[in-house]
CHARMM-style PDB file with segment names, atoms N, HN, CA, C and O in Angstrom:
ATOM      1  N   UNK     1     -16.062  -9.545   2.515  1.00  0.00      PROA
ATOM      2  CA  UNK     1     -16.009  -9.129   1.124  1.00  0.00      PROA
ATOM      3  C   UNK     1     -14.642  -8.518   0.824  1.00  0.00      PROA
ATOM      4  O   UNK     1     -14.097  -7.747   1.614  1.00  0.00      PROA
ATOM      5  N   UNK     2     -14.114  -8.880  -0.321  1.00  0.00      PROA
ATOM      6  HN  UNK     2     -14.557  -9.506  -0.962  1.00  0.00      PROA
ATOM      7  CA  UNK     2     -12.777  -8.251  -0.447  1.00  0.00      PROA
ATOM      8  C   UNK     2     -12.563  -6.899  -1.044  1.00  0.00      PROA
ATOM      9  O   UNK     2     -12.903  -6.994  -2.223  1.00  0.00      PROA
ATOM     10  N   UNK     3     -12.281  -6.051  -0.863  1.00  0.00      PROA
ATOM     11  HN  UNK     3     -12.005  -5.974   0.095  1.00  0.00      PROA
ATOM     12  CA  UNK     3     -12.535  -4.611  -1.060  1.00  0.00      PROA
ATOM     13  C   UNK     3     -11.209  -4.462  -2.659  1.00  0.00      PROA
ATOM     14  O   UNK     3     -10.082  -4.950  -2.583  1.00  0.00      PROA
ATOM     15  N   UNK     4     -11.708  -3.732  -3.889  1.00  0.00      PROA
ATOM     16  HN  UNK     4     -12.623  -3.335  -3.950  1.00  0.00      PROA
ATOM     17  CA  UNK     4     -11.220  -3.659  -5.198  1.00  0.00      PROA
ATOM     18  C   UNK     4      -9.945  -3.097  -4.952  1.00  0.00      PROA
ATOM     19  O   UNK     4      -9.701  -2.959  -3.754  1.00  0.00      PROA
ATOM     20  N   UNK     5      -9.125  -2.759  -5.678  1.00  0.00      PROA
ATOM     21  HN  UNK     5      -9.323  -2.871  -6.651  1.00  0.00      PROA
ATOM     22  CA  UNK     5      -7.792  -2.690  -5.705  1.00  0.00      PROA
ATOM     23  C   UNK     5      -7.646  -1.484  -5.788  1.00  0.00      PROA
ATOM     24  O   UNK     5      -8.320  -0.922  -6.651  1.00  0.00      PROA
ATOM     25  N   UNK     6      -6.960  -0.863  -5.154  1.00  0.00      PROA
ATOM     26  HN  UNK     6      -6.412  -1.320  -4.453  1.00  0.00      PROA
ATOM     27  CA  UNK     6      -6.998   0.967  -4.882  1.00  0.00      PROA
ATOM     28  C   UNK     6      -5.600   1.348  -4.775  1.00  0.00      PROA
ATOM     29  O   UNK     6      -4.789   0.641  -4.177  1.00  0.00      PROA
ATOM     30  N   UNK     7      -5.231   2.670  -5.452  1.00  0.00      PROA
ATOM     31  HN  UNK     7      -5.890   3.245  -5.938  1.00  0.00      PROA
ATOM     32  CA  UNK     7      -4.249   3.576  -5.325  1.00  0.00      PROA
ATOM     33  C   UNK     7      -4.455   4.848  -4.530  1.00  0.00      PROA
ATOM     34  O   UNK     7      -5.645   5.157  -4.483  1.00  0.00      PROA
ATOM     35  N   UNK     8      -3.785   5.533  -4.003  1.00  0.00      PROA
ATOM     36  HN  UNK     8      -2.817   5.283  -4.041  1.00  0.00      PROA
ATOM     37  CA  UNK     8      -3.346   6.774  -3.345  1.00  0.00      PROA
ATOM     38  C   UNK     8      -3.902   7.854  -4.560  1.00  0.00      PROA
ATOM     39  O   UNK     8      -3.294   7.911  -5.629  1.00  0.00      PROA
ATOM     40  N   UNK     9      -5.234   8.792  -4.273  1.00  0.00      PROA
ATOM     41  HN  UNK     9      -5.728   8.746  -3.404  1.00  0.00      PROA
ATOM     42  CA  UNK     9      -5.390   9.647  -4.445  1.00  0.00      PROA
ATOM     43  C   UNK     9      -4.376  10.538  -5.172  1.00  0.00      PROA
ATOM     44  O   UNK     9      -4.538  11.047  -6.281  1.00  0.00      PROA
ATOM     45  N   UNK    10      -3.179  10.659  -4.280  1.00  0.00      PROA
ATOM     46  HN  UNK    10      -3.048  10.245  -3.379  1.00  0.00      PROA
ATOM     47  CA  UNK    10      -1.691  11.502  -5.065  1.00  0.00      PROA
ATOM     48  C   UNK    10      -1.244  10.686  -5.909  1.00  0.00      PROA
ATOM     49  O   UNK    10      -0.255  11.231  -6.402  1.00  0.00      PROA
ATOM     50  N   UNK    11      -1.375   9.826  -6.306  1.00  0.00      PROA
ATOM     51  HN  UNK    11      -2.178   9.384  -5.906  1.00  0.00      PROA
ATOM     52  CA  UNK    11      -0.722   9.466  -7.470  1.00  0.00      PROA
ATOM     53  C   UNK    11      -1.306  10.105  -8.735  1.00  0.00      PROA
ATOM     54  O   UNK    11      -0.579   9.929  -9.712  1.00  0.00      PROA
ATOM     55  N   UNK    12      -2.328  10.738  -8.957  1.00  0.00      PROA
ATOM     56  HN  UNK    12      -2.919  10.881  -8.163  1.00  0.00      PROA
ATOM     57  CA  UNK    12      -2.944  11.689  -9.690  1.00  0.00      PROA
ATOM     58  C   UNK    12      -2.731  10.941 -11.269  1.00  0.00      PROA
ATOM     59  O   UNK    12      -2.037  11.378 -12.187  1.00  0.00      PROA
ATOM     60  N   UNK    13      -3.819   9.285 -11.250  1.00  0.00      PROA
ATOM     61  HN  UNK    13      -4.383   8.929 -10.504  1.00  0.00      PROA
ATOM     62  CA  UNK    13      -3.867   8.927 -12.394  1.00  0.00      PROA
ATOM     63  C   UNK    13      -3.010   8.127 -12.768  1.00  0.00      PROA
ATOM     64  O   UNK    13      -3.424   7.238 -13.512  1.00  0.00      PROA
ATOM     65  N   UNK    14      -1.176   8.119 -12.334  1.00  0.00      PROA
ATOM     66  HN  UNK    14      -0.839   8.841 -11.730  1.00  0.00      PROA
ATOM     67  CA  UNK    14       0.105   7.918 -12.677  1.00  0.00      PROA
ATOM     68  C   UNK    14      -0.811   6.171 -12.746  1.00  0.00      PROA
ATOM     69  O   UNK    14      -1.726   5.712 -12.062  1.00  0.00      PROA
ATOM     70  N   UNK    15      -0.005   5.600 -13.921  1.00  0.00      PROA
ATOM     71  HN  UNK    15       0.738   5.973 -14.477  1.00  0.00      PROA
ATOM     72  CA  UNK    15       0.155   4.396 -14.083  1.00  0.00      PROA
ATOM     73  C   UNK    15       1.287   3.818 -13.351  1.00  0.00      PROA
ATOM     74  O   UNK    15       1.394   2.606 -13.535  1.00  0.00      PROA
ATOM     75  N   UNK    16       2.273   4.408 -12.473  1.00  0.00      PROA
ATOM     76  HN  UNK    16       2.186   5.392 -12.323  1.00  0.00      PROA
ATOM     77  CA  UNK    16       3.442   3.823 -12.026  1.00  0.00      PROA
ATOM     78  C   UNK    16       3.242   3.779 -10.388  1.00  0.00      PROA
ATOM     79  O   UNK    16       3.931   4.419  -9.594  1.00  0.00      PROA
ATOM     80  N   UNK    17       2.350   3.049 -10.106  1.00  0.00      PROA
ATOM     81  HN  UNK    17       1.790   2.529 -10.751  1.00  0.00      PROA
ATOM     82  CA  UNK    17       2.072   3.616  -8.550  1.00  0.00      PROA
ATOM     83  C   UNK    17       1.712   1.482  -7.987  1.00  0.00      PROA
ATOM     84  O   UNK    17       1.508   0.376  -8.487  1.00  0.00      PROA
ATOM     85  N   UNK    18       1.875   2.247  -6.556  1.00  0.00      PROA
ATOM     86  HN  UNK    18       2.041   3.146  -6.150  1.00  0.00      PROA
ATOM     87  CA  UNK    18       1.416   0.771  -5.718  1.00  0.00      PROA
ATOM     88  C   UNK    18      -0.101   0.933  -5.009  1.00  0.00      PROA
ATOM     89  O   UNK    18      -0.562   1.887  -4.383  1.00  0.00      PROA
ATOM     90  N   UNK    19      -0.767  -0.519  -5.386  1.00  0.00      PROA
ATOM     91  HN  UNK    19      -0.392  -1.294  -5.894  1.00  0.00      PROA
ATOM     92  CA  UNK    19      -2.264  -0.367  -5.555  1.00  0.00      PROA
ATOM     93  C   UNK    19      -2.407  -1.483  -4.048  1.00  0.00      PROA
ATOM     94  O   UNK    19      -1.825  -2.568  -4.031  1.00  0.00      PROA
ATOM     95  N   UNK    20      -3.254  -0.999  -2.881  1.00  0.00      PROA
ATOM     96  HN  UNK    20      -3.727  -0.118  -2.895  1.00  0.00      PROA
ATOM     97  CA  UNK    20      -3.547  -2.294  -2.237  1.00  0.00      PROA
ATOM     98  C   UNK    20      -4.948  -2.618  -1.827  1.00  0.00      PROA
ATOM     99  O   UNK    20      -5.794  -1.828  -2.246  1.00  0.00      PROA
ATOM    100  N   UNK    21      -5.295  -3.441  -1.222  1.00  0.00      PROA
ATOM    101  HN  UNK    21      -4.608  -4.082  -0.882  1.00  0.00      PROA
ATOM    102  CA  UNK    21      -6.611  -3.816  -0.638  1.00  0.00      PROA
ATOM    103  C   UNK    21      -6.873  -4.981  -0.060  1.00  0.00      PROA
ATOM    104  O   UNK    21      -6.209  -5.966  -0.383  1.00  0.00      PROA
ATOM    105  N   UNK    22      -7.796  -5.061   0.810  1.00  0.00      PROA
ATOM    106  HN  UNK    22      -8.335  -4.260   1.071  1.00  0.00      PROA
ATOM    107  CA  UNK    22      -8.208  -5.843   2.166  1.00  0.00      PROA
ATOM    108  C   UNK    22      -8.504  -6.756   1.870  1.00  0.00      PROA
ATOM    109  O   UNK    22      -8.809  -6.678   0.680  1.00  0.00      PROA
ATOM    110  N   UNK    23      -8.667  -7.988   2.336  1.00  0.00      PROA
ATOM    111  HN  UNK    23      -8.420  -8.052   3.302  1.00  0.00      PROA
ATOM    112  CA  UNK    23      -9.095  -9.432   2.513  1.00  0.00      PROA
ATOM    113  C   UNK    23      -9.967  -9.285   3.384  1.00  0.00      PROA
ATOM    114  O   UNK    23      -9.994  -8.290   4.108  1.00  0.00      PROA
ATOM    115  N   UNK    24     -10.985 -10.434   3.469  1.00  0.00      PROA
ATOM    116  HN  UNK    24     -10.963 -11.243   2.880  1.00  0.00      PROA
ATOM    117  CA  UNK    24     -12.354 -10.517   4.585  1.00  0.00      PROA
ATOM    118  C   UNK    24     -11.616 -10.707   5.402  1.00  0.00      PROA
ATOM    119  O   UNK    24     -12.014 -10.424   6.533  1.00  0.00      PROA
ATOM    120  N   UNK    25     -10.254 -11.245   5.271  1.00  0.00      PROA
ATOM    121  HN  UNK    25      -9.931 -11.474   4.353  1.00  0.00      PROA
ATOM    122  CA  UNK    25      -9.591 -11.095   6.862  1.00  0.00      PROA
ATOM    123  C   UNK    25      -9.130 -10.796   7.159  1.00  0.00      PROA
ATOM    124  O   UNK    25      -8.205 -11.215   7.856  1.00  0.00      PROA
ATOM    125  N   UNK    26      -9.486  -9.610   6.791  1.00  0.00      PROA
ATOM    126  HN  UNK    26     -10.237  -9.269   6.225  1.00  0.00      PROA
ATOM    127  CA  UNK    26      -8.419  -8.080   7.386  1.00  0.00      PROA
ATOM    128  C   UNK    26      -6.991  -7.562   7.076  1.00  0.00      PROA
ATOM    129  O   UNK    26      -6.461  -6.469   7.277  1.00  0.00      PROA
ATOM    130  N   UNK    27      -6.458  -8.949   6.405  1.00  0.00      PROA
ATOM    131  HN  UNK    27      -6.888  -9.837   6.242  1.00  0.00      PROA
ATOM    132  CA  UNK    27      -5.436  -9.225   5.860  1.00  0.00      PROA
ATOM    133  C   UNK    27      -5.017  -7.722   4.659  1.00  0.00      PROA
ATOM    134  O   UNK    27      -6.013  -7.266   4.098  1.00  0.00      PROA
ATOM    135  N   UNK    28      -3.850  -7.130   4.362  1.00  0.00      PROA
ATOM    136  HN  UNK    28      -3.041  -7.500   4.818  1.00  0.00      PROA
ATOM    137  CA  UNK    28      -3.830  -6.338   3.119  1.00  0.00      PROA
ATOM    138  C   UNK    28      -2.968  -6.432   1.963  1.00  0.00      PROA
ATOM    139  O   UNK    28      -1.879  -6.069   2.407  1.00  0.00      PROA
ATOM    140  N   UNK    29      -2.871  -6.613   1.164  1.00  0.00      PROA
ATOM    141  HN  UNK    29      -3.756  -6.909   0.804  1.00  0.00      PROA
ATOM    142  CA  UNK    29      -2.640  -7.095   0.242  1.00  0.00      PROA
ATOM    143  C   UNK    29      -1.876  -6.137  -1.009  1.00  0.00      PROA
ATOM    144  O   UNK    29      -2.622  -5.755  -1.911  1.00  0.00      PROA
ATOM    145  N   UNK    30      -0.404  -5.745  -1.075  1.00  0.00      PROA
ATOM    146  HN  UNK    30       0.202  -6.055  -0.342  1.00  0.00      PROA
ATOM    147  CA  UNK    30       0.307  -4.645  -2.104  1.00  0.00      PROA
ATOM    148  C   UNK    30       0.374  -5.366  -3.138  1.00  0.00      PROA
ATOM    149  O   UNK    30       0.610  -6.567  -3.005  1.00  0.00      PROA
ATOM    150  N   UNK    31       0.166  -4.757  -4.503  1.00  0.00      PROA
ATOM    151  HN  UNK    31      -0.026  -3.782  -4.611  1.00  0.00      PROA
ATOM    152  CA  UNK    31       0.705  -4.814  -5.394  1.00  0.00      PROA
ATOM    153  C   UNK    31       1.610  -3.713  -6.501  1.00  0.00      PROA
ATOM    154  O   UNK    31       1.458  -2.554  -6.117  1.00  0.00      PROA
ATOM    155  N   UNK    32       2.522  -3.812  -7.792  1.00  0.00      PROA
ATOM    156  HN  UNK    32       2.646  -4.754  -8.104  1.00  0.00      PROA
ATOM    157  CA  UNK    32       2.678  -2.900  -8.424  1.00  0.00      PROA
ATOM    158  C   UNK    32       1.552  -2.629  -9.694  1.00  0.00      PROA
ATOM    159  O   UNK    32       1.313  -3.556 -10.469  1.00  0.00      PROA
ATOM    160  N   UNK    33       0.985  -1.514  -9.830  1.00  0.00      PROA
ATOM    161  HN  UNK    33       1.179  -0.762  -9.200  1.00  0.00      PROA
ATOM    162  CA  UNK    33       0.155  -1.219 -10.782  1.00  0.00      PROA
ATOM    163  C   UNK    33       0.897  -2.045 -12.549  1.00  0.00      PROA
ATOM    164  O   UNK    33       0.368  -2.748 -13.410  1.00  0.00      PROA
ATOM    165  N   UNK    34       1.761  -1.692 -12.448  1.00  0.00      PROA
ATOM    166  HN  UNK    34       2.191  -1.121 -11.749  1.00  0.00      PROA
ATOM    167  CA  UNK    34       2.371  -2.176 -14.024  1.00  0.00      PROA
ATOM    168  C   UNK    34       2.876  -3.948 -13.860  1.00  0.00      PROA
ATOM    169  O   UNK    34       3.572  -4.657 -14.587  1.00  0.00      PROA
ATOM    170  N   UNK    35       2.297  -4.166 -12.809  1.00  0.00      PROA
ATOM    171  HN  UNK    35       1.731  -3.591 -12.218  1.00  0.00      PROA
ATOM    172  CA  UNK    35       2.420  -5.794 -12.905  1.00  0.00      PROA
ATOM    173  C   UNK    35       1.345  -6.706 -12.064  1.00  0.00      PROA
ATOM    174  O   UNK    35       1.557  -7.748 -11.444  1.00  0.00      PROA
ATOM    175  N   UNK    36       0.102  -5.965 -12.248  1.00  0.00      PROA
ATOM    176  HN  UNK    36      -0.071  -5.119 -12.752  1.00  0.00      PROA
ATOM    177  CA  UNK    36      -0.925  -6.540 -11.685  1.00  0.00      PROA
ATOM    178  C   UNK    36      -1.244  -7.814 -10.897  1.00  0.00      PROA
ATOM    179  O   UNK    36      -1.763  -7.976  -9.792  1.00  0.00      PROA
ATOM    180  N   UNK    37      -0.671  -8.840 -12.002  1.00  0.00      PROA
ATOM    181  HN  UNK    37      -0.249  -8.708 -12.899  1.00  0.00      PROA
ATOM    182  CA  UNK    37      -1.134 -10.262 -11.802  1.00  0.00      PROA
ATOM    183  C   UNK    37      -0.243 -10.461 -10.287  1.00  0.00      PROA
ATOM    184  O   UNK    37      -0.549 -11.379  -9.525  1.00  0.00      PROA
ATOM    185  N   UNK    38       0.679  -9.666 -10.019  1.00  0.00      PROA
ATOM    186  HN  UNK    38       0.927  -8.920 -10.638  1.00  0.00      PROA
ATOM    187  CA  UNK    38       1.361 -10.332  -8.999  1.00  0.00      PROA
ATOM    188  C   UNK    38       1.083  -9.647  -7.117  1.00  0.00      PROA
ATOM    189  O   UNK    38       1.099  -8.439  -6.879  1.00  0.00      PROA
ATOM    190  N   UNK    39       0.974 -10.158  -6.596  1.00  0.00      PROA
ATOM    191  HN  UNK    39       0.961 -11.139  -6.790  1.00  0.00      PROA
ATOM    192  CA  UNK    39       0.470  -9.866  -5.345  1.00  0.00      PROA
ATOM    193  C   UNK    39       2.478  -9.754  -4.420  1.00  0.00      PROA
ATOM    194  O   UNK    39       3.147 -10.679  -3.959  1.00  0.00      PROA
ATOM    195  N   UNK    40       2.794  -8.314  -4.498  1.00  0.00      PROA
ATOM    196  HN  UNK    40       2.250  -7.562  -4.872  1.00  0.00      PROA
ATOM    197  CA  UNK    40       4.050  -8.467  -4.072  1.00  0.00      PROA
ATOM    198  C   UNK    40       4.526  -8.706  -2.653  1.00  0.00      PROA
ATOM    199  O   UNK    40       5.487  -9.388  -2.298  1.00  0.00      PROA
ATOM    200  N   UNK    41       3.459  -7.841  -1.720  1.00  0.00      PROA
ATOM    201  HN  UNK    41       2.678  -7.286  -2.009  1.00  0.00      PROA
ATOM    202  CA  UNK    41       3.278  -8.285  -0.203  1.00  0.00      PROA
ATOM    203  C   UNK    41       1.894  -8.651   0.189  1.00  0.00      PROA
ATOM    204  O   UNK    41       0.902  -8.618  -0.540  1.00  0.00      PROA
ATOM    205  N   UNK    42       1.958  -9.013   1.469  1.00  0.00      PROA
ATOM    206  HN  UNK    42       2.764  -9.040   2.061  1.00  0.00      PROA
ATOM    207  CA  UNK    42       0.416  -9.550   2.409  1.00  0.00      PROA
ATOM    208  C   UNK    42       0.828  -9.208   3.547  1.00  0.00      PROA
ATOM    209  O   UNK    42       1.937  -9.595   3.916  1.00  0.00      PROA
ATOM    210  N   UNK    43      -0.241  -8.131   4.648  1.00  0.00      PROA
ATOM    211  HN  UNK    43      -1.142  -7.817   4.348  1.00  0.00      PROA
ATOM    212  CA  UNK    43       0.031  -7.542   5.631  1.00  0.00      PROA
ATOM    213  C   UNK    43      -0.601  -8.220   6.790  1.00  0.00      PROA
ATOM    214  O   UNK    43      -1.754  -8.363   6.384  1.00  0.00      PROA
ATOM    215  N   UNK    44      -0.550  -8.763   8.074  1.00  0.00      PROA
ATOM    216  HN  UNK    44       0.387  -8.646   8.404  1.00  0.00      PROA
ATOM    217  CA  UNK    44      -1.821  -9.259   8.462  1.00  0.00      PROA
ATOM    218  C   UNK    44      -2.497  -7.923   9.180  1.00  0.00      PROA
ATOM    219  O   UNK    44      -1.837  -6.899   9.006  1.00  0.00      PROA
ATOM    220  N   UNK    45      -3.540  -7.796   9.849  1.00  0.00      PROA
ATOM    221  HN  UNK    45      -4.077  -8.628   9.990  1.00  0.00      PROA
ATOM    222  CA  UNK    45      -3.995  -6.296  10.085  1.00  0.00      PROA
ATOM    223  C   UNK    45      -2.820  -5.529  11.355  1.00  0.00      PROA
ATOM    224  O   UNK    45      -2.440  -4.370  11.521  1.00  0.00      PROA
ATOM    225  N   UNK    46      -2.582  -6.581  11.936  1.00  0.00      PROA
ATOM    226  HN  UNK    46      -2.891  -7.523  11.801  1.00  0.00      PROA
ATOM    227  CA  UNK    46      -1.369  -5.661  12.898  1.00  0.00      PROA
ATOM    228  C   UNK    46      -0.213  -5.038  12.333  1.00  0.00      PROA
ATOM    229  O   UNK    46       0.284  -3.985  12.734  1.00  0.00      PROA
ATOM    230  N   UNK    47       0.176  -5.721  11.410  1.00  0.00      PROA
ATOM    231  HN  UNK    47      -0.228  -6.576  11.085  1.00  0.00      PROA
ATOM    232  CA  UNK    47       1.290  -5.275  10.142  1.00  0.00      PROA
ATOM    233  C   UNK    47       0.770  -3.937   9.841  1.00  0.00      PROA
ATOM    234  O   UNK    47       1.251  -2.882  10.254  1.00  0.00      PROA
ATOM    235  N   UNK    48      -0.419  -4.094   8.963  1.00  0.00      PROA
ATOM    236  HN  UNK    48      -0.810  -4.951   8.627  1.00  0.00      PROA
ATOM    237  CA  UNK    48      -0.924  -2.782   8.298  1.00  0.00      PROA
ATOM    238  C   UNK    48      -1.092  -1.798   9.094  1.00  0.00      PROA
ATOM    239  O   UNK    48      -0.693  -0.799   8.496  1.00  0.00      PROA
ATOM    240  N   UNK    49      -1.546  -1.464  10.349  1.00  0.00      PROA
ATOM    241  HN  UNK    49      -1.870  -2.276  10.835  1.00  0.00      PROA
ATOM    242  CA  UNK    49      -2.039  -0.641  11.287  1.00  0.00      PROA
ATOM    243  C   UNK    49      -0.396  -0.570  11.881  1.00  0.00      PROA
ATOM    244  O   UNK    49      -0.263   0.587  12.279  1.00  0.00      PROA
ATOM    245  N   UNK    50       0.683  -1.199  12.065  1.00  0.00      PROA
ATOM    246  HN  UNK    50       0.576  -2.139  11.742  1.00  0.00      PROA
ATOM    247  CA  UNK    50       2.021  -0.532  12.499  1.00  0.00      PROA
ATOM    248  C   UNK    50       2.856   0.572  11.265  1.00  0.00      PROA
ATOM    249  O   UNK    50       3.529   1.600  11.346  1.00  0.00      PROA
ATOM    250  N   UNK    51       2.397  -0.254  10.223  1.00  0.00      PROA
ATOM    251  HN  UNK    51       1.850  -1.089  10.157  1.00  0.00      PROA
ATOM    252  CA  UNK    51       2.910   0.314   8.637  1.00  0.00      PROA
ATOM    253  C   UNK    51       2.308   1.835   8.641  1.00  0.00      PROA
ATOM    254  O   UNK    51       2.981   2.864   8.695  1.00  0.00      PROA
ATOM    255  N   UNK    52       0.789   1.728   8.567  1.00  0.00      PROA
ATOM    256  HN  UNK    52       0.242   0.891   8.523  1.00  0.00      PROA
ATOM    257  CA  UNK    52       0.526   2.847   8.270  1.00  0.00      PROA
ATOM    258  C   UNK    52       0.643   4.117   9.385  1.00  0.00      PROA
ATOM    259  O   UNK    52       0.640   5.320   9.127  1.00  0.00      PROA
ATOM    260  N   UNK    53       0.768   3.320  10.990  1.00  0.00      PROA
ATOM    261  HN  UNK    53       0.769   2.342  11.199  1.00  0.00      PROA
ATOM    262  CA  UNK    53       1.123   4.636  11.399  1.00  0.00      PROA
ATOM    263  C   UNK    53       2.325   5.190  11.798  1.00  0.00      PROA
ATOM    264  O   UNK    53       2.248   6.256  12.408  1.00  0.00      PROA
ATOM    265  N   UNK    54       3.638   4.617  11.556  1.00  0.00      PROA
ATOM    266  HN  UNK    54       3.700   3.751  11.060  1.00  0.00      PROA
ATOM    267  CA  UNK    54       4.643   4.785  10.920  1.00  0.00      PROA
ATOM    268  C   UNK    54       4.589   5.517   9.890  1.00  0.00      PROA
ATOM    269  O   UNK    54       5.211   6.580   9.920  1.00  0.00      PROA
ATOM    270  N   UNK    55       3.856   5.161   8.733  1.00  0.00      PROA
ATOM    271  HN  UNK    55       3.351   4.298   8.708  1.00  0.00      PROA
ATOM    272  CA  UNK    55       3.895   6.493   7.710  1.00  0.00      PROA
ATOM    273  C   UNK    55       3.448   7.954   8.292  1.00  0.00      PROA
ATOM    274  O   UNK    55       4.043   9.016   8.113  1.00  0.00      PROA
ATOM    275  N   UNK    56       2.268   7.737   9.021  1.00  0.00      PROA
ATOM    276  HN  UNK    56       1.785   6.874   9.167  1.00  0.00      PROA
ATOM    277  CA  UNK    56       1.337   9.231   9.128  1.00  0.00      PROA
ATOM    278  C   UNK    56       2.861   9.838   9.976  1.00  0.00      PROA
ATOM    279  O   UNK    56       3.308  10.985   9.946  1.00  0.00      PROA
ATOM    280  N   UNK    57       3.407   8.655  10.684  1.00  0.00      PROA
ATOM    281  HN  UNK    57       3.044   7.723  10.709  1.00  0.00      PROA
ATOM    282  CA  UNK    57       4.580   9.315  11.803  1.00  0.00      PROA
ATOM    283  C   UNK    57       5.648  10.166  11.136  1.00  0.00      PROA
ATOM    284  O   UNK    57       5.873  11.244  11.686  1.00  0.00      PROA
ATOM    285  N   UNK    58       6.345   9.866  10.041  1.00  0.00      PROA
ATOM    286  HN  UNK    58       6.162   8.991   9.594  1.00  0.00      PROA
ATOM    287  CA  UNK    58       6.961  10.215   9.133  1.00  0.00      PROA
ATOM    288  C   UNK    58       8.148   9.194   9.656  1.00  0.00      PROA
ATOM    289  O   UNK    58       9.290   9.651   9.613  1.00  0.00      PROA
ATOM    290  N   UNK    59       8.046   8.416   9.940  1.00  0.00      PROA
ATOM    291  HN  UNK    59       7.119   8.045   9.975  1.00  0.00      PROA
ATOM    292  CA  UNK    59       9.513   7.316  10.194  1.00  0.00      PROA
ATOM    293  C   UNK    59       9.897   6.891   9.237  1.00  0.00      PROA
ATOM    294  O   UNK    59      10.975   6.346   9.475  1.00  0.00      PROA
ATOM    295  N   UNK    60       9.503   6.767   7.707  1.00  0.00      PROA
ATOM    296  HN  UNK    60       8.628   7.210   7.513  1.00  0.00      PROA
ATOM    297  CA  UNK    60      10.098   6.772   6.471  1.00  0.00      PROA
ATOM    298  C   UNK    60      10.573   7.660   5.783  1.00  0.00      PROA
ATOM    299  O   UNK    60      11.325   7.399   4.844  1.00  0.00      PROA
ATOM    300  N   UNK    61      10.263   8.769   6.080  1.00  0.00      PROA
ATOM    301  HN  UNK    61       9.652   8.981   6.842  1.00  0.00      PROA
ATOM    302  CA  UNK    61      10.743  10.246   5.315  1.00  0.00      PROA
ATOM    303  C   UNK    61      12.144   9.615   4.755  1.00  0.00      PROA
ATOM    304  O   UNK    61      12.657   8.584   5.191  1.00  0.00      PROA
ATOM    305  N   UNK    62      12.535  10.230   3.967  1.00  0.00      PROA
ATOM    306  HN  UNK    62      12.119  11.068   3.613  1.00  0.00      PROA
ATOM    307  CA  UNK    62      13.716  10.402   3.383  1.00  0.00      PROA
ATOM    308  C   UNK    62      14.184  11.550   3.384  1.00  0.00      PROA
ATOM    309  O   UNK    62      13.609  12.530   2.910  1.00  0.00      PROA
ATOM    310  N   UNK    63      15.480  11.546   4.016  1.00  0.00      PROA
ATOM    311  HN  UNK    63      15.947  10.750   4.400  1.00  0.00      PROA
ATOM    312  CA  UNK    63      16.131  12.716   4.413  1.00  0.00      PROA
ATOM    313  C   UNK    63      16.404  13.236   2.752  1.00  0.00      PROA
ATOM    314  O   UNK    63      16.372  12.463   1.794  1.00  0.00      PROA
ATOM    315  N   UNK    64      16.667  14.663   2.665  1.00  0.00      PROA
ATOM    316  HN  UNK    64      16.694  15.291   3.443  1.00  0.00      PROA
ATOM    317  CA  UNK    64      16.673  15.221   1.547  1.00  0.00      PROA
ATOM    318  C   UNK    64      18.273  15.209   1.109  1.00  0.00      PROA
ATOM    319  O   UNK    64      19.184  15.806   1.683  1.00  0.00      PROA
ATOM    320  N   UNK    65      18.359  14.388  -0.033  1.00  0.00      PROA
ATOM    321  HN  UNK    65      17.619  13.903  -0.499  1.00  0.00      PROA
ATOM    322  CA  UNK    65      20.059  14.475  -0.586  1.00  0.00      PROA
ATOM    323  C   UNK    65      20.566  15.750  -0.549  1.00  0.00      PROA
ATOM    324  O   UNK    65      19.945  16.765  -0.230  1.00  0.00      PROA
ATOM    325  N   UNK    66      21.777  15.661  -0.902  1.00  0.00      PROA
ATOM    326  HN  UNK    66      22.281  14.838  -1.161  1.00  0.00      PROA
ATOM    327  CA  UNK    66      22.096  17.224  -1.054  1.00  0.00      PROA
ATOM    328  C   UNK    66      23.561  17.125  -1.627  1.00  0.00      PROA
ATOM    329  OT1 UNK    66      24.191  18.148  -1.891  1.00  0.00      PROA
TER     330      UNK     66
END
């Protein structure tokens, strides 16, 4: 079953946010909220599970300008 199209809790409502969700095959699927119709990436589940724990890791942080 393909699971509905979901945003991040913190985006708190924002219409300007990235929405994703699963395929029966585990597959995940990004899009941008303000351009729906378009499916911008496809993760296969090893993708998603390196992606996301890279995030929890903080290996994307952005160092703070200054």
């Amino acid at each position: 079953m393909k699971r509905d199209w979901g945003k991040s809790s913190f985006s708190n409502g924002a219409q300007n946010c990235v929405e994703a969700r699963e395929l029966p095959n585990g597959c995940v699927q990004v899009r941008h909220s303000k351009d729906p119709d378009v499916v911008l990436m496809e993760f296969t589940p090893g993708e998603w599970t390196a992606f996301t724990a890279g995030v929890r890791n903080g290996e994307f942080d952005l160092e703070p300008s200054e």
